[in-house]
N, CA, C and O atoms as a printed pandas DataFrame, in Angstrom:
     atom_number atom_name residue_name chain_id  residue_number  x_coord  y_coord  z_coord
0              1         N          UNK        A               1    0.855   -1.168    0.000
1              2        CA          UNK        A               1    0.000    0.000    0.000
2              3         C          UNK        A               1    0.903    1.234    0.000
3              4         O          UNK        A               1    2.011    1.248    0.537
4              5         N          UNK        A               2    0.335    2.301   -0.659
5              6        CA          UNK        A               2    1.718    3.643   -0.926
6              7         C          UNK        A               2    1.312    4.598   -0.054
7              8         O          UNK        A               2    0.140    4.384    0.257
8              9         N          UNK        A               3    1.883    5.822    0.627
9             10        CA          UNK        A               3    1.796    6.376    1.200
10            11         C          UNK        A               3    0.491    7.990    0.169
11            12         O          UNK        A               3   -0.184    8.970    0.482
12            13         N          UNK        A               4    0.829    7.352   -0.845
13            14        CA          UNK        A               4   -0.549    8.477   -1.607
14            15         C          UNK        A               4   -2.155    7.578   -1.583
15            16         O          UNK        A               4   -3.087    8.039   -2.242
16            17         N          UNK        A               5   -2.329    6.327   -0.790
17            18        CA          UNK        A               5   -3.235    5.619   -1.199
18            19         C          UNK        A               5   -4.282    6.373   -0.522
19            20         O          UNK        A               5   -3.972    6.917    0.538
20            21         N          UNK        A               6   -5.661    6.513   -1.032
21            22        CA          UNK        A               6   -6.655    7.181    0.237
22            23         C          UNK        A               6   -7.401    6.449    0.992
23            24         O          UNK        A               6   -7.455    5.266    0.657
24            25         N          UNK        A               7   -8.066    6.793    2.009
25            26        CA          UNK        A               7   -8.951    6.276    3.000
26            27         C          UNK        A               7   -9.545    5.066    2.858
27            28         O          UNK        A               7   -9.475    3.982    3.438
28            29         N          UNK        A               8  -10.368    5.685    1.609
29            30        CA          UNK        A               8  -11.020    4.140    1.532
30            31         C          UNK        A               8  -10.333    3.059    0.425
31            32         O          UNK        A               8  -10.988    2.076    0.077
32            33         N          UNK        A               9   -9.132    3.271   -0.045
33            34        CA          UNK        A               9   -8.294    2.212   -0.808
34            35         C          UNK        A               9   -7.348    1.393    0.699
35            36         O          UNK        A               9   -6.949    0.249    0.915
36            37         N          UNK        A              10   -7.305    2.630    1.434
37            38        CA          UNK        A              10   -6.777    1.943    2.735
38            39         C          UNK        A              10   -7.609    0.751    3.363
39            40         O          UNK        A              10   -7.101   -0.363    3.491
40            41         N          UNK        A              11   -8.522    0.947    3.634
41            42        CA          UNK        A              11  -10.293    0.307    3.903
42            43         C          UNK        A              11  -10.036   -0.811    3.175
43            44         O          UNK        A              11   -9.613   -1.875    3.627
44            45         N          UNK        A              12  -10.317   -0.540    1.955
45            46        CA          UNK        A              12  -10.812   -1.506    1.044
46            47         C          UNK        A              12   -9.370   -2.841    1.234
47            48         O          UNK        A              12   -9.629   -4.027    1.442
48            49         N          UNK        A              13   -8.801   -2.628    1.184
49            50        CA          UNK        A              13   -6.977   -3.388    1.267
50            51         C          UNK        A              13   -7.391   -3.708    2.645
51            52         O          UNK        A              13   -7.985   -4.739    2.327
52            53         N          UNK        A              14   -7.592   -3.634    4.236
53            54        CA          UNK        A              14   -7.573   -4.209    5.039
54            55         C          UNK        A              14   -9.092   -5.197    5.395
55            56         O          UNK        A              14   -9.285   -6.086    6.224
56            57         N          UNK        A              15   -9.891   -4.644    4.478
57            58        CA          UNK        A              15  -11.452   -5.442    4.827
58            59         C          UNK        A              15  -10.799   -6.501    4.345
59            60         O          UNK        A              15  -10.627   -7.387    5.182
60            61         N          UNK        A              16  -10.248   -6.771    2.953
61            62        CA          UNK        A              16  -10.044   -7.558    2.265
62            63         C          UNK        A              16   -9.125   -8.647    2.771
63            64         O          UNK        A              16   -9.420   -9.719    2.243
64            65         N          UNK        A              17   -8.230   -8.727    3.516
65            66        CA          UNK        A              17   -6.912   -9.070    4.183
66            67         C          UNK        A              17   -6.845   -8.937    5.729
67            68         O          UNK        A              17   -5.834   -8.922    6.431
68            69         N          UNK        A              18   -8.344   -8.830    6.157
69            70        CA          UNK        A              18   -8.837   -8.884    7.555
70            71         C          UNK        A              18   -7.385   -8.081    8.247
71            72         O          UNK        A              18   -6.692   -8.744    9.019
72            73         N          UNK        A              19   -7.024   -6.764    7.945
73            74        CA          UNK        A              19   -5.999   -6.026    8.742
74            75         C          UNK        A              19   -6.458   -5.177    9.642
75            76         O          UNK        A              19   -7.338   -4.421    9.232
76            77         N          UNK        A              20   -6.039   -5.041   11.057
77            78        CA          UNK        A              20   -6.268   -3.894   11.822
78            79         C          UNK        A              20   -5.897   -2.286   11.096
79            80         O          UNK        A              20   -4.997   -2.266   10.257
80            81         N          UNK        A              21   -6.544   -1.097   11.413
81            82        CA          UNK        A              21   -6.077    0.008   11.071
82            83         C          UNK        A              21   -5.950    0.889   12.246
83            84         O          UNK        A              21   -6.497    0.517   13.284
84            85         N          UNK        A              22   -5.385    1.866   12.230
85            86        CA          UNK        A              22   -5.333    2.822   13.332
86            87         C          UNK        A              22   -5.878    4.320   12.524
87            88         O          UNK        A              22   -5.707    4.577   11.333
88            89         N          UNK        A              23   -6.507    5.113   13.456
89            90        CA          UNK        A              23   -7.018    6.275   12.898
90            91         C          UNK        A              23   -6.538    7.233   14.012
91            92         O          UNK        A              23   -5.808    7.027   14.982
92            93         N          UNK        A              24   -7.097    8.213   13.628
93            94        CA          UNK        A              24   -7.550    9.763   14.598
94            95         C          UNK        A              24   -8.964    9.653   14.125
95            96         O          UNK        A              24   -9.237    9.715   12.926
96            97         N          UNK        A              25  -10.204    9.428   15.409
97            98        CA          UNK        A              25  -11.207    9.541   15.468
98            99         C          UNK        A              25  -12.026   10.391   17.072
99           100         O          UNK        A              25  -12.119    9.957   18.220
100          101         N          UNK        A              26  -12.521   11.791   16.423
101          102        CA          UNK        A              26  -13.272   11.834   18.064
102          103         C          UNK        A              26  -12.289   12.738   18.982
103          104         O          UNK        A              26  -12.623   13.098   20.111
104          105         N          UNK        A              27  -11.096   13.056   18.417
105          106        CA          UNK        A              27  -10.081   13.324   19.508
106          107         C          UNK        A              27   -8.917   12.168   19.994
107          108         O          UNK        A              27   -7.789   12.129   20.485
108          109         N          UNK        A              28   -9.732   11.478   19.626
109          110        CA          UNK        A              28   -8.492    9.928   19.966
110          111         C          UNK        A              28   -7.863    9.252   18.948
111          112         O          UNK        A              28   -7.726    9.572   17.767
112          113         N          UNK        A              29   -7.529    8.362   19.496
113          114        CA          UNK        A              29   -6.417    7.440   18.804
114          115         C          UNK        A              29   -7.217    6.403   18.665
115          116         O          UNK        A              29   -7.644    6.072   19.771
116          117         N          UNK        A              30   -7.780    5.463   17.461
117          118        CA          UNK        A              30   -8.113    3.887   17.742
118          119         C          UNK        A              30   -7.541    3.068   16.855
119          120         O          UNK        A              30   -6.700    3.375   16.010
120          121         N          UNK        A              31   -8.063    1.902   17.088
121          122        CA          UNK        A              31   -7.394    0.979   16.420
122          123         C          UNK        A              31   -8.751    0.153   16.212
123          124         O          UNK        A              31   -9.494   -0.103   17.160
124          125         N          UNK        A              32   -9.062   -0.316   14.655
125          126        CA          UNK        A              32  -10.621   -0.779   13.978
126          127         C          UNK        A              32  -10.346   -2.253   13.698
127          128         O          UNK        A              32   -9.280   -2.799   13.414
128          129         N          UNK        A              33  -11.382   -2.686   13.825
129          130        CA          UNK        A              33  -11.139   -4.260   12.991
130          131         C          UNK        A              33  -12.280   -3.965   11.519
131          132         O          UNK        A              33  -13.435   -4.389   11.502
132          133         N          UNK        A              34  -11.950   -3.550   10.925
133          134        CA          UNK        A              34  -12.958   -3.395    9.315
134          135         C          UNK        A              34  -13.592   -4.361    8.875
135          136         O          UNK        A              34  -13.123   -5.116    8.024
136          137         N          UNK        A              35  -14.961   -4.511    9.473
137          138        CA          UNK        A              35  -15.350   -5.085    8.504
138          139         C          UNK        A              35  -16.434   -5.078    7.406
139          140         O          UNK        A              35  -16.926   -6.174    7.138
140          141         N          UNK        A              36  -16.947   -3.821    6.626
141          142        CA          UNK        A              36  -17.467   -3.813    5.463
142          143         C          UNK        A              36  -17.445   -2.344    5.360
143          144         O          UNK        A              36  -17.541   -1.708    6.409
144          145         N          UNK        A              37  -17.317   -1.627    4.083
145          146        CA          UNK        A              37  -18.077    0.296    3.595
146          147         C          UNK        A              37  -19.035   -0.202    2.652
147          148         O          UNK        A              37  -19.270   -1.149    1.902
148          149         N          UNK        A              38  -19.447    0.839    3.034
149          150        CA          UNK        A              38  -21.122    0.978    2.488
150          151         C          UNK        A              38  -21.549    2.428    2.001
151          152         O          UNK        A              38  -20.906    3.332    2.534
152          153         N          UNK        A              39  -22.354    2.747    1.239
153          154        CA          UNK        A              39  -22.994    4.127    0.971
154          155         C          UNK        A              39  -24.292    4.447    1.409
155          156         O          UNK        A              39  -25.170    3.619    1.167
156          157         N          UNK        A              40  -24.574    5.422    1.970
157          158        CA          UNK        A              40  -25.854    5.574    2.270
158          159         C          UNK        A              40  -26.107    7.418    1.999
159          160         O          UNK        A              40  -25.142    8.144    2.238
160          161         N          UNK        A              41  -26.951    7.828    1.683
161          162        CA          UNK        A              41  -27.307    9.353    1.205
162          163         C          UNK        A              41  -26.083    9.650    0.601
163          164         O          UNK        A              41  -25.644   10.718    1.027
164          165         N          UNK        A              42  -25.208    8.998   -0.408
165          166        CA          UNK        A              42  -23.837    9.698   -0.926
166          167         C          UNK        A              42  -22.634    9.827    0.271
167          168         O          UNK        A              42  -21.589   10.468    0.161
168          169         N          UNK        A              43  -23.046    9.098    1.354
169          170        CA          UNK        A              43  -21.564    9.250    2.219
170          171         C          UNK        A              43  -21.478    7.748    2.387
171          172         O          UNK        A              43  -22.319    6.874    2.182
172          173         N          UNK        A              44  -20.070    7.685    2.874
173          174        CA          UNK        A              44  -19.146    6.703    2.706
174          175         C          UNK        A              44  -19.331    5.983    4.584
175          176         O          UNK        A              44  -19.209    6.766    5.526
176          177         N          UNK        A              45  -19.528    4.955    4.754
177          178        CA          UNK        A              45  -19.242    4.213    6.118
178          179         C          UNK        A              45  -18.429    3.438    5.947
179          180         O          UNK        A              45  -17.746    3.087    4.985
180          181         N          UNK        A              46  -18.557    3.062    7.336
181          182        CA          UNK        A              46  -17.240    1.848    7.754
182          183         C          UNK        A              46  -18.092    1.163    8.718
183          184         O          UNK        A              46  -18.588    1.848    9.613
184          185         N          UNK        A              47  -18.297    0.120    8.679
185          186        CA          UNK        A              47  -18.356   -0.889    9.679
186          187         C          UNK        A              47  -17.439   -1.321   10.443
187          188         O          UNK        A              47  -16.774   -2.160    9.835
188          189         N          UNK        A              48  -16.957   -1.102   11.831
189          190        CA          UNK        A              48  -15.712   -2.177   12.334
190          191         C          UNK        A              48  -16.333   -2.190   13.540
191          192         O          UNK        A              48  -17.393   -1.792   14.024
192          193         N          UNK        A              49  -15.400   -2.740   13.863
193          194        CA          UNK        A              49  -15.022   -2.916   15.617
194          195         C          UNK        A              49  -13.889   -2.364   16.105
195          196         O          UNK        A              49  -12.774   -2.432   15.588
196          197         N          UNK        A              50  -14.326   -1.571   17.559
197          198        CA          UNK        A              50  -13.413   -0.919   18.182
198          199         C          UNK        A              50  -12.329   -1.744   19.007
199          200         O          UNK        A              50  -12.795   -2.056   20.103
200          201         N          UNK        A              51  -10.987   -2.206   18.810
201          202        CA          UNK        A              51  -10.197   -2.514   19.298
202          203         C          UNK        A              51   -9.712   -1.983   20.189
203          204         O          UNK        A              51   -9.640   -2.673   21.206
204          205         N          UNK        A              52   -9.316   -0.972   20.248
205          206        CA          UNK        A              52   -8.523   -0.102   21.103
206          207         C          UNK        A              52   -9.121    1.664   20.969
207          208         O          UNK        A              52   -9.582    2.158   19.940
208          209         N          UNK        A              53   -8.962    2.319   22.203
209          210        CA          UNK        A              53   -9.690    3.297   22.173
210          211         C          UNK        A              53   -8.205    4.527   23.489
211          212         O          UNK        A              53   -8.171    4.617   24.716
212          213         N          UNK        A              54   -7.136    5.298   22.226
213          214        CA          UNK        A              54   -5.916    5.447   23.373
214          215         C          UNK        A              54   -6.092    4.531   24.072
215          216         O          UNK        A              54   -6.708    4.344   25.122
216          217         N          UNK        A              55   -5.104    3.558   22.975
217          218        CA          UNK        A              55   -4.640    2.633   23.564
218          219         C          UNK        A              55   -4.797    2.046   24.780
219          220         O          UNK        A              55   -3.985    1.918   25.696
220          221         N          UNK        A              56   -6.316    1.588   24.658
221          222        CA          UNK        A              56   -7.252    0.823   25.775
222          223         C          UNK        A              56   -8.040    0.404   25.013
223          224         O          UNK        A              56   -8.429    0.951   23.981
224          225         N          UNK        A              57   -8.487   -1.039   25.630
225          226        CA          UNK        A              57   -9.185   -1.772   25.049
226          227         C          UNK        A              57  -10.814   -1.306   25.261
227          228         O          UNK        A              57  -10.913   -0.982   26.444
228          229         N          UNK        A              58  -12.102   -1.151   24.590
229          230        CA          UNK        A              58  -13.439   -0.563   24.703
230          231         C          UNK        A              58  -14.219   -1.634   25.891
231          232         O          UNK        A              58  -14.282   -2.862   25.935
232          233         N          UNK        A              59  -14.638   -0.807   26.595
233          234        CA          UNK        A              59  -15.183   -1.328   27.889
234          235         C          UNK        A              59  -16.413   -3.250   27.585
235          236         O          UNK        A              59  -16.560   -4.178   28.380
236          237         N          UNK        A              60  -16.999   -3.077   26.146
237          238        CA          UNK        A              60  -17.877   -3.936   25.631
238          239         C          UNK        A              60  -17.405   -3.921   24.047
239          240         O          UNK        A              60  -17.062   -2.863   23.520
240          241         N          UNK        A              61  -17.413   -5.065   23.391
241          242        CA          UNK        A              61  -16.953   -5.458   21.953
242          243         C          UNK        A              61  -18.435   -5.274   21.307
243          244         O          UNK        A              61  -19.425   -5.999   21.407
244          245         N          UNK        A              62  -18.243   -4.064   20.617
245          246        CA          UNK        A              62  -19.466   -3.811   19.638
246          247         C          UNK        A              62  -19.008   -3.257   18.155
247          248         O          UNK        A              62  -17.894   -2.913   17.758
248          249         N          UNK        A              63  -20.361   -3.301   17.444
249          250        CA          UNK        A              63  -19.715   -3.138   16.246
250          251         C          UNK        A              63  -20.206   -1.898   15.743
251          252         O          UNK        A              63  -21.407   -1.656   15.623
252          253         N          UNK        A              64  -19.210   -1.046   15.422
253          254        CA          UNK        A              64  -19.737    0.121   15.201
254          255         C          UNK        A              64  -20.050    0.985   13.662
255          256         O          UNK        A              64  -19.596    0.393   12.683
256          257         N          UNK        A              65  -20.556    1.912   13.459
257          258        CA          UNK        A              65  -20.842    2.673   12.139
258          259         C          UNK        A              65  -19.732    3.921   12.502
259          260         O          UNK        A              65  -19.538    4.363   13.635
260          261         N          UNK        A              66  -19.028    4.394   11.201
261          262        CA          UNK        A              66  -17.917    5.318   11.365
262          263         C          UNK        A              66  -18.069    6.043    9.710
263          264         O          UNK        A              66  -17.711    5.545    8.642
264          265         N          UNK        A              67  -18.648    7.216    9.935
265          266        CA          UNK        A              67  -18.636    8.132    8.919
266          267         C          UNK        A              67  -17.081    8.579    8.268
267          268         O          UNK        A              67  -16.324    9.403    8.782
268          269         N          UNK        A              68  -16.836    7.818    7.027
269          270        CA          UNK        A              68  -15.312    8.050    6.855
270          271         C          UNK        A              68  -14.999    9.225    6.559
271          272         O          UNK        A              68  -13.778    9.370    6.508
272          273         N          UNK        A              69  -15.726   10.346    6.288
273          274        CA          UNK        A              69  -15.064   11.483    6.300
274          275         C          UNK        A              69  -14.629   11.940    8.011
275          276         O          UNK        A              69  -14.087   13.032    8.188
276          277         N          UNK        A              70  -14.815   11.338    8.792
277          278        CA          UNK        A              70  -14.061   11.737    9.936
278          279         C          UNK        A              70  -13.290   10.780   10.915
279          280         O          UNK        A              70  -13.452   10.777   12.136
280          281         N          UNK        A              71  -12.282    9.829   10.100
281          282        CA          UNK        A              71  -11.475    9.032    9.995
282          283         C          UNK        A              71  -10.286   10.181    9.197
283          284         O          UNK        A              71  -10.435   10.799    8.143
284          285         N          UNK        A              72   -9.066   10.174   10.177
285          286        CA          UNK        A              72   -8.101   10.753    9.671
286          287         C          UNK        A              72   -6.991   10.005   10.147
287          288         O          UNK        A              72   -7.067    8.915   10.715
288          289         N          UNK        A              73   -6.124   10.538    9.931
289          290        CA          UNK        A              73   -4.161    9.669    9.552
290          291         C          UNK        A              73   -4.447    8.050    9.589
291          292         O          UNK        A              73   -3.915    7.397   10.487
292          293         N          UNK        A              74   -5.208    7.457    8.706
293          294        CA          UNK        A              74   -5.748    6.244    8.608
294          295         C          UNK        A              74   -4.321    5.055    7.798
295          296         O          UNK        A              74   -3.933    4.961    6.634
296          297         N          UNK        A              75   -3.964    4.447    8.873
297          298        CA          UNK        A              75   -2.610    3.527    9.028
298          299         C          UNK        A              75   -3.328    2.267    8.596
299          300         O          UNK        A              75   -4.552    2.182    8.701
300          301         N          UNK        A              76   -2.362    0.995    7.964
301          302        CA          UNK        A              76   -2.642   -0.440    8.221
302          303         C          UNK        A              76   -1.751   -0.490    9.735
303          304         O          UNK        A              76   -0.921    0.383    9.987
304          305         N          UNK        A              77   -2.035   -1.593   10.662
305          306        CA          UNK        A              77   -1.102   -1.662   11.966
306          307         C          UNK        A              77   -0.198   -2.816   11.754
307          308         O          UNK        A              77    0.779   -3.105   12.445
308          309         N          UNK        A              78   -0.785   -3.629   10.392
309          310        CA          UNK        A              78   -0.354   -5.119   10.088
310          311         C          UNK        A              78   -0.498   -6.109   10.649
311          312         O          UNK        A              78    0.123   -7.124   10.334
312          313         N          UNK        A              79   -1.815   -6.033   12.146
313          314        CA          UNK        A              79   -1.950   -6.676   13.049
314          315         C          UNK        A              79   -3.809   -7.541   12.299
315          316         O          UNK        A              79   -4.772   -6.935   11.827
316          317         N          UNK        A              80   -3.665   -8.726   12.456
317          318        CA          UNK        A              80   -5.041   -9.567   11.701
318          319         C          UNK        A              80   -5.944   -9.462   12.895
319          320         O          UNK        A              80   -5.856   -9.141   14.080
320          321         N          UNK        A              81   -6.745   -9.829   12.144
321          322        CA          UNK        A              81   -8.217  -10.322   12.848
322          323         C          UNK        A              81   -9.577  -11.261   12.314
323          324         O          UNK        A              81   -9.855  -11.326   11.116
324          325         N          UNK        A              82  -10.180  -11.799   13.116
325          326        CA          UNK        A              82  -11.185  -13.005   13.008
326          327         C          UNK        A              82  -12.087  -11.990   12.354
327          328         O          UNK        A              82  -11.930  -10.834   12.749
328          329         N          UNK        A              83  -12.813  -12.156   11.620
329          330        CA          UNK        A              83  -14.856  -11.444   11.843
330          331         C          UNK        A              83  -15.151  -11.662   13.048
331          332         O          UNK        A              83  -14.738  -12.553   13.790
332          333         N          UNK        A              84  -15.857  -10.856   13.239
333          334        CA          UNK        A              84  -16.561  -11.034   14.568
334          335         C          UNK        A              84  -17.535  -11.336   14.071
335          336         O          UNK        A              84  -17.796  -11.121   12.887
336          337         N          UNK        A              85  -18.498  -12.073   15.136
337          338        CA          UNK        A              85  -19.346  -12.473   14.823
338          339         C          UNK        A              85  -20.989  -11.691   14.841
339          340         O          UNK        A              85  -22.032  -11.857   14.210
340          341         N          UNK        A              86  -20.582  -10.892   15.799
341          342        CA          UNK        A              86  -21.252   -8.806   15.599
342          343         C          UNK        A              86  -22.096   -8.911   14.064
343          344         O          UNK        A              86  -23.300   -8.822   13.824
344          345         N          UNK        A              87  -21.098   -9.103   13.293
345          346        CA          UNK        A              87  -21.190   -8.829   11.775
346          347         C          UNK        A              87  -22.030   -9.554   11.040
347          348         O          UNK        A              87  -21.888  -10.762   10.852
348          349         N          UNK        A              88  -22.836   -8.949   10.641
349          350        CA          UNK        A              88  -23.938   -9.429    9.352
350          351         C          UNK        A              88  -24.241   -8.483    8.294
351          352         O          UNK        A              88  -25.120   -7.623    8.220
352          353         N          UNK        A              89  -23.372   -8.810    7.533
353          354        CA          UNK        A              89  -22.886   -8.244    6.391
354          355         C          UNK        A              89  -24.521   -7.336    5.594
355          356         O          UNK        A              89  -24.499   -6.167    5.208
356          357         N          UNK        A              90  -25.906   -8.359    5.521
357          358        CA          UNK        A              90  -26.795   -7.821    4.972
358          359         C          UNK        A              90  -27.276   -6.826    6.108
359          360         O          UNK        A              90  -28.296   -6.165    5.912
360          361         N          UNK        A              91  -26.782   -6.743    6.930
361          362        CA          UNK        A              91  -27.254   -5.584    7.928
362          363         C          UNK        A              91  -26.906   -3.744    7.692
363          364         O          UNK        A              91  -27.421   -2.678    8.030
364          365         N          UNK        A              92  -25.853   -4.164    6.995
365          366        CA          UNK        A              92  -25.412   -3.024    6.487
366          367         C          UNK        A              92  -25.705   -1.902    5.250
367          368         O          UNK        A              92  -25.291   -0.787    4.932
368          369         N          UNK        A              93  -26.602   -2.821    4.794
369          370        CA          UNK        A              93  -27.527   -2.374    3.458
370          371         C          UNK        A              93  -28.972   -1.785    3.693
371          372         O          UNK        A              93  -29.532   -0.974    2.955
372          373         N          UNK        A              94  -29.516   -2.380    4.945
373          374        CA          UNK        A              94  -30.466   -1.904    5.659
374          375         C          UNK        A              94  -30.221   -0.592    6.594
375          376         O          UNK        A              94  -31.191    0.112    6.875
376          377         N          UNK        A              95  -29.292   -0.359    6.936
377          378        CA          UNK        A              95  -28.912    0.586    7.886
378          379         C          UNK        A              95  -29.511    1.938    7.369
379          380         O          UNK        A              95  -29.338    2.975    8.010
């Protein structure tokens, strides 16, 4: 992956290859487990799971919706992950 790649080519490369990412989200630091983008009214989502939240783990494993325009310095960490089982992929089309 090149350092000109964008957000969601970043996305798209770790959904694919089940990779952790790290962002700036919210004021913080996290770390996502990706698993699906989607469009809805012309904006871009993310489905993941919150791994780490500054570098702490999230009090309950849920799966969250993340408006990618406010996903910034968006890293691979090179660190894998399972699906969770959270995830139902046709859920995301309904949303």
């Amino acid at each position: 992956m090149t350092q000109q790649a964008s957000s969601e080519q970043i996305l798209e490369f770790a959904i694919d290859r089940s990779l952790m990412v790290s962002t700036a989200y919210n004021r913080g630091r996290s770390v996502l487990a990706p698993h699906s983008l989607f469009t809805k009214h012309d904006e871009l989502y993310l489905r993941a799971v919150t791994v780490e939240r500054d570098g702490r783990p999230p009090r309950e494993a849920k799966l969250g919706t993340f408006k990618l325009i406010g996903l910034s310095d968006l890293a691979l960490t090179g660190r894998t992950f399972d699906r969770d089982a959270l995830f139902a992929p046709l859920e995301a089309l309904a949303y």
